[in-house]
C-alpha positions in Angstrom: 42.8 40.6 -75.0 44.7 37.6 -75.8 44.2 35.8 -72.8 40.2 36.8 -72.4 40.5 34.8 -75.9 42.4 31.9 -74.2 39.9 31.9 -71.3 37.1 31.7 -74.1 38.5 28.7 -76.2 39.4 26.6 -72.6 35.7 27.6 -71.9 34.2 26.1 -75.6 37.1 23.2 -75.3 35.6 22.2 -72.3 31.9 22.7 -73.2 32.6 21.0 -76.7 34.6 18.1 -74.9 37.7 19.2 -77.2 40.9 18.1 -76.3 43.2 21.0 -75.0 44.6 23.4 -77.6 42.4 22.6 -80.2 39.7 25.5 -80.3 40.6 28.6 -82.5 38.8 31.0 -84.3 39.6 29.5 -87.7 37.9 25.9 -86.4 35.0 28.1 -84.5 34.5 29.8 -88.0 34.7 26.6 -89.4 32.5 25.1 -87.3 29.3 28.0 -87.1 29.6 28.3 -90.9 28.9 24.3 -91.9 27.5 23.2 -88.9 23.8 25.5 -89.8 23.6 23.3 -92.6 24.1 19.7 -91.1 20.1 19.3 -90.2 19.7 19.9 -94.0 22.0 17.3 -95.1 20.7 15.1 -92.9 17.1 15.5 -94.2 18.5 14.8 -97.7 20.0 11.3 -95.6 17.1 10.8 -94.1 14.5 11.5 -97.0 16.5 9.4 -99.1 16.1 6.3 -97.0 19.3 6.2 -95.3 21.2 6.0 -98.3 24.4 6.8 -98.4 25.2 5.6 -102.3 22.0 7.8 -103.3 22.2 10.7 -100.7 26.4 11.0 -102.2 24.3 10.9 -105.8 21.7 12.8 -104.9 24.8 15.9 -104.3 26.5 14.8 -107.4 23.1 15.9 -109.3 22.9 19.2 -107.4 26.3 20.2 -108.2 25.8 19.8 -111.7 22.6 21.6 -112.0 23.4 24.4 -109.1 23.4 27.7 -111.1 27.5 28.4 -111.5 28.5 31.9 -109.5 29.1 33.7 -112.9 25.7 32.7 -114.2 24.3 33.9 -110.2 26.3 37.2 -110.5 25.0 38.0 -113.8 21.2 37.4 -112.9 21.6 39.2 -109.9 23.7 42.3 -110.8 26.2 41.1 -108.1 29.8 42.1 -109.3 32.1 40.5 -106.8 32.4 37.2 -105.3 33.2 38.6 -102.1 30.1 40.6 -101.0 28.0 39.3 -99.0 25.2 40.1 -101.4 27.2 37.2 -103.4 27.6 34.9 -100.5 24.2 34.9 -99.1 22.7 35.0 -102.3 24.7 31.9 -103.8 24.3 30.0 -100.4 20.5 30.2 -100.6 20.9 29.5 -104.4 22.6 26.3 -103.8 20.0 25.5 -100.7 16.9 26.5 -102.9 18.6 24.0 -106.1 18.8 21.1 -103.2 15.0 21.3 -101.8 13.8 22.0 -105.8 15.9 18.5 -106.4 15.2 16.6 -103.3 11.2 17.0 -103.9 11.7 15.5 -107.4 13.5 13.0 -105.7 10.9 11.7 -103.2 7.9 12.3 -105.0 5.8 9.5 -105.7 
């Protein structure tokens, strides 16, 4: 099992143009969990003009207004932070508070 593993990372290190050694599942997690959300940020970027002082604002303003995970769990019924009813939920939470803002942002 171990080395089908190995033969997996060499393959990804090579399709990924990583340097030797450096794929393992904790980067691969890593990597499939934020990575969904990078066309999203960069809309924010992009919607923004190009921005980079407002688009780091712009993510200042959402974390402040994002519903907190007690406040989340409460509304929902949800009463652990590790379910995935929790972690879904509050993703799509956080994602729903940055369209709601980014609208309000660029409308004119």
């Amino acid at each position: 099992m171990f080395e089908e593993r190995a033969r997996v990372f060499r393959k990804a290190e090579h399709v990924l143009a990583w340097r030797r050694g450096t794929v393992n599942n904790v980067g691969m997690a890593s990597e499939m969990t934020y990575s969904r959300f990078y066309p999203l940020l960069e809309s924010v970027y992009v919607a923004l003009g190009h921005d980079l002082r407002r688009t780091v604002d712009f993510f200042k303003r959402v974390d402040k207004i994002k519903p907190s995970p007690g406040q989340f769990m409460k509304k929902h019924g949800i009463a652990s932070k590790d379910s995935l009813d929790f972690i879904r939920g509050y993703e799509a939470a956080v994602v729903g508070t940055i369209e709601s803002v980014l609208a309000k942002a660029t409308r004119r």
